[in-house]
C-alpha positions in Angstrom: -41.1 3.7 -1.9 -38.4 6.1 -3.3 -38.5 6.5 -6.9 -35.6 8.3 -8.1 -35.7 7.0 -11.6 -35.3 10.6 -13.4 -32.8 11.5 -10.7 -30.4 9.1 -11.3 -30.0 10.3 -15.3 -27.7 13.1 -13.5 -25.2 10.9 -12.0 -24.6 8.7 -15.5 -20.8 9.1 -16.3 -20.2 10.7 -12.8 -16.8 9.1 -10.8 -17.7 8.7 -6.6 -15.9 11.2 -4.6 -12.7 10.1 -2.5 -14.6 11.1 0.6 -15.9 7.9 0.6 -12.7 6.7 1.7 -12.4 8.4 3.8 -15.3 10.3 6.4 -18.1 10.0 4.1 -17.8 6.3 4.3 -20.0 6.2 7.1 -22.9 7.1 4.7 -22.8 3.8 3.1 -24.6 0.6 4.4 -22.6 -1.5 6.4 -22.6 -4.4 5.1 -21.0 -2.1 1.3 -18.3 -0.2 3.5 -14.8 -1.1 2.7 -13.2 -2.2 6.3 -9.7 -2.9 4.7 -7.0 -1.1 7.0 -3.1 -0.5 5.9 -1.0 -3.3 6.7 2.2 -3.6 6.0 4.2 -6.9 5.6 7.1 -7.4 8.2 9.4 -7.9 5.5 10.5 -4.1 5.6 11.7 -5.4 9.5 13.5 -8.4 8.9 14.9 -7.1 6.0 16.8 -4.3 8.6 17.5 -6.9 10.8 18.9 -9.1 8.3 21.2 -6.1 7.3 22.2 -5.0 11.0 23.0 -9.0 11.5 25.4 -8.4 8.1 26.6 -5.3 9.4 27.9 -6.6 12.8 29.6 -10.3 10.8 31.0 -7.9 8.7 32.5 -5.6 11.2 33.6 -8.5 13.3 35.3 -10.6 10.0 36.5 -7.5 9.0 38.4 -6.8 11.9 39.6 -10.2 12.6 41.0 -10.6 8.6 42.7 -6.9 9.3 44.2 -8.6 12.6 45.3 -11.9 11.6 46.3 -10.0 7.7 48.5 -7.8 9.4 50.2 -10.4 11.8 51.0 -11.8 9.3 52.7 -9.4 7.4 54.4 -7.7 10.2 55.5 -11.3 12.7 55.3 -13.9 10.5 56.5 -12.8 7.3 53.3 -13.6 5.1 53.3 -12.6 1.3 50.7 -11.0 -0.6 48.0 -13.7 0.9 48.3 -12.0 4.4 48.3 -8.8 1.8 45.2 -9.6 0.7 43.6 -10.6 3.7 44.6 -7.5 5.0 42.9 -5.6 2.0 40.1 -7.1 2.3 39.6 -6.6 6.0 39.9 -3.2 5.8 37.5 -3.3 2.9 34.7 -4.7 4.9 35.3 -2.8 8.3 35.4 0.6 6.3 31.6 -0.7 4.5 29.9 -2.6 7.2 26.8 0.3 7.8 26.2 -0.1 4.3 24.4 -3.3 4.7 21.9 -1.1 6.7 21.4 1.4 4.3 20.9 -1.6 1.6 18.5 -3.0 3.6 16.8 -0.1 4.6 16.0 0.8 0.9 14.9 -2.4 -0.2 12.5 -2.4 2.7 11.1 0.9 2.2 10.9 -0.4 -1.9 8.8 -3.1 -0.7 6.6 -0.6 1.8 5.9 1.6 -1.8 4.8 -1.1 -3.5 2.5 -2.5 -0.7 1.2 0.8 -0.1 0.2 1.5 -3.9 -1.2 -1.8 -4.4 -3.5 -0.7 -1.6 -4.6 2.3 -3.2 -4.8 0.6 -6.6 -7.3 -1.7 -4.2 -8.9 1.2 -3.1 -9.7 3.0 -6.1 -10.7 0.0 -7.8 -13.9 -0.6 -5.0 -14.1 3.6 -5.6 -15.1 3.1 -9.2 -17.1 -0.1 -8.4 -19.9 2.1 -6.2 -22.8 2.8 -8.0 -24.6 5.8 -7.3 -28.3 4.4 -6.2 -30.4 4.7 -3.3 -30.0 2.0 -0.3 -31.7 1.1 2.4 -30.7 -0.6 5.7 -32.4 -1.1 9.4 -30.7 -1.0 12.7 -32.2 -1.3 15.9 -30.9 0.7 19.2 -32.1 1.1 22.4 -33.4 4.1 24.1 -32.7 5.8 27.4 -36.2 4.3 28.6 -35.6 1.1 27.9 -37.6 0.9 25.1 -36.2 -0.4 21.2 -36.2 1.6 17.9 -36.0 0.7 14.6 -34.7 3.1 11.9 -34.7 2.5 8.2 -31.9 4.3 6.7 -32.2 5.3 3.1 -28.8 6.0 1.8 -29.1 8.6 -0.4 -26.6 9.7 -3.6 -25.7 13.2 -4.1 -23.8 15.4 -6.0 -21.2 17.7 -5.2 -19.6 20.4 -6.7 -16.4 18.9 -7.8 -19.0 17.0 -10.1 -18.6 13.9 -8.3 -21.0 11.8 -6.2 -21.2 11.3 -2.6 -24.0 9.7 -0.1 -26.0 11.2 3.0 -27.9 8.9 5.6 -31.2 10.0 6.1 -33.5 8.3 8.6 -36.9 7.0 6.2 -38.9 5.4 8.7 -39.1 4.7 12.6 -40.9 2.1 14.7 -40.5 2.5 18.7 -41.2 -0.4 21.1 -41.9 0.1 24.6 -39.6 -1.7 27.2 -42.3 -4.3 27.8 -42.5 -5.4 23.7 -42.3 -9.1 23.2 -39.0 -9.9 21.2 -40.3 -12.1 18.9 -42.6 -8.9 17.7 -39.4 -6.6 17.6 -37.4 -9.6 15.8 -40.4 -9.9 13.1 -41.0 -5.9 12.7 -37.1 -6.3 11.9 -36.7 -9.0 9.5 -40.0 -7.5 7.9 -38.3 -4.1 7.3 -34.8 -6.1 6.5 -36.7 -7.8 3.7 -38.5 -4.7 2.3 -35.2 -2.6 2.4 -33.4 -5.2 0.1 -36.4 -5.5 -2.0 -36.3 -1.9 -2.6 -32.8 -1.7 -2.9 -32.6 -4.6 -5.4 -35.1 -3.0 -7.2 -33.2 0.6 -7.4 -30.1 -1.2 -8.2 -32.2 -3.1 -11.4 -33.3 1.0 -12.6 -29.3 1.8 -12.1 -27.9 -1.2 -14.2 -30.5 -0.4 -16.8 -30.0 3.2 -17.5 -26.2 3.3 -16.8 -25.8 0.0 -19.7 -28.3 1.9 -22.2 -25.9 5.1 -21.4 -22.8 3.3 -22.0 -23.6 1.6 -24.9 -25.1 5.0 -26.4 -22.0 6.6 -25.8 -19.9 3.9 -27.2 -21.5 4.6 -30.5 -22.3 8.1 -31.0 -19.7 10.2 -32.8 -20.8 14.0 -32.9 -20.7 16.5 -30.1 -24.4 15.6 -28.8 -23.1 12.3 -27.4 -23.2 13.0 -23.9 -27.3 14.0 -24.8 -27.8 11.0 -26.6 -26.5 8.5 -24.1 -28.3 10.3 -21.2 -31.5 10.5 -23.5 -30.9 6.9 -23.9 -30.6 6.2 -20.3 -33.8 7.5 -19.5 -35.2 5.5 -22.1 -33.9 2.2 -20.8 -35.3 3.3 -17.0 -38.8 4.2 -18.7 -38.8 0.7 -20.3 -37.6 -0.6 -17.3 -40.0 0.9 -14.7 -43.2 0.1 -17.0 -42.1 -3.5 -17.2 -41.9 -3.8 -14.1 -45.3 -2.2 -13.6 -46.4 -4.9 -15.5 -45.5 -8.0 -13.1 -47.1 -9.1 -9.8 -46.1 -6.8 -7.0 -43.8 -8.5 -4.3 -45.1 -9.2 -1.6 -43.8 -11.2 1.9 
């Protein structure tokens, strides 16, 4: 059983490290990593093939009203309507590439704003990672045949940016030979599945604790020795905490 009650006083008020967006997500469990990929919409797409479709009706009317404008003026007599027509064909034949560039902009607008939403996304899971001990089990087989289980404990740490971070570290191992029944390996798993949550559920419950005796210390204090007071606080609310719990029936299977 880990008990990193005291330990955990160091990591009040510290922010989790942007490595664990990155390569030091691996350290997490599983089941807490944050799978979400970048994915832009298509709209940046049909927004440029909306604009090269405008750009080739433009360049096409454009020409055609320059045509039949100047006919007109120059064979048939027209008056300032053929004028006009002529104007405006020249108009649009001399700006048809800048529907691309309008479109183009507009699409890479609409990329930005996808793009920070997903890092607003991002730092918002960031901040929501609470630095306790995990534990999770996985099961792999050797090059003899044979199964092992490992429980990982999933360990907080501090770096020296003052931020917090996670290292896997194997915490217990069970080997089956090739010729194990599978219902034994099935029930050594789900055993150690249900004592990792335990002890994870119970780590998390020491967290919550000392990081909502810490915060509401540190809402109310007013002189320089806040930071001391809230983490004095904190350790408090985990001592109350771990002798309470010392108090109930011990969970068993």
């Amino acid at each position: 059983m880990v008990d990193d009650s005291q330990g955990m006083v160091a990591f009040l008020g510290v922010p989790a490290d942007d490595r664990l967006l990155s390569e030091d997500l691996v350290s997490l469990p599983n089941t807490e990593q944050q799978p979400e990929p970048v994915v832009l919409s298509r709209q940046h797409d049909r927004l440029v093939a909306g604009g090269s479709l405008l750009t080739a009706v433009t360049l096409v009317g454009g020409v055609a009203l320059l045509l039949f404008g100047g006919w007109q003026l120059l064979f048939e007599g027209g008056g300032a309507f053929a004028a006009v027509l002529a104007l405006i064909g020249i108009l649009l034949a001399a700006t048809h590439w800048g529907w691309v560039h309008v479109a183009e902009y507009v699409g890479l607008t609409i990329d930005e704003h996808e793009r920070r939403q997903f890092d607003e996304r991002r730092q918002e899971w960031l901040a929501a990672i609470a630095p306790y001990p995990r534990f999770s089990v996985s099961t792999s087989v050797l090059d003899d045949a044979s199964t092992r289980i490992e429980r990982v404990l999933h360990r907080p740490v501090l770096t020296p940016q003052h931020t917090f971070t996670f290292v896997r570290e194997v915490d217990a191992v069970q080997d089956y030979d090739a010729d194990a029944p599978a219902g034994v390996i099935a029930a050594t798993v789900e055993t150690m599945r249900h004592q990792a949550r335990l002890e994870t559920d119970r780590l998390c419950g020491l967290w919550e604790a000392a990081s909502t005796a810490y915060a509401a210390a540190l809402s109310s204090a007013a002189d320089d020795q806040q930071q001391l007071a809230a983490q004095r606080a904190a350790a408090a609310a985990l001592s109350e905490h771990i002798n309470a719990s010392l108090l109930q029936p011990p969970l068993t299977e």
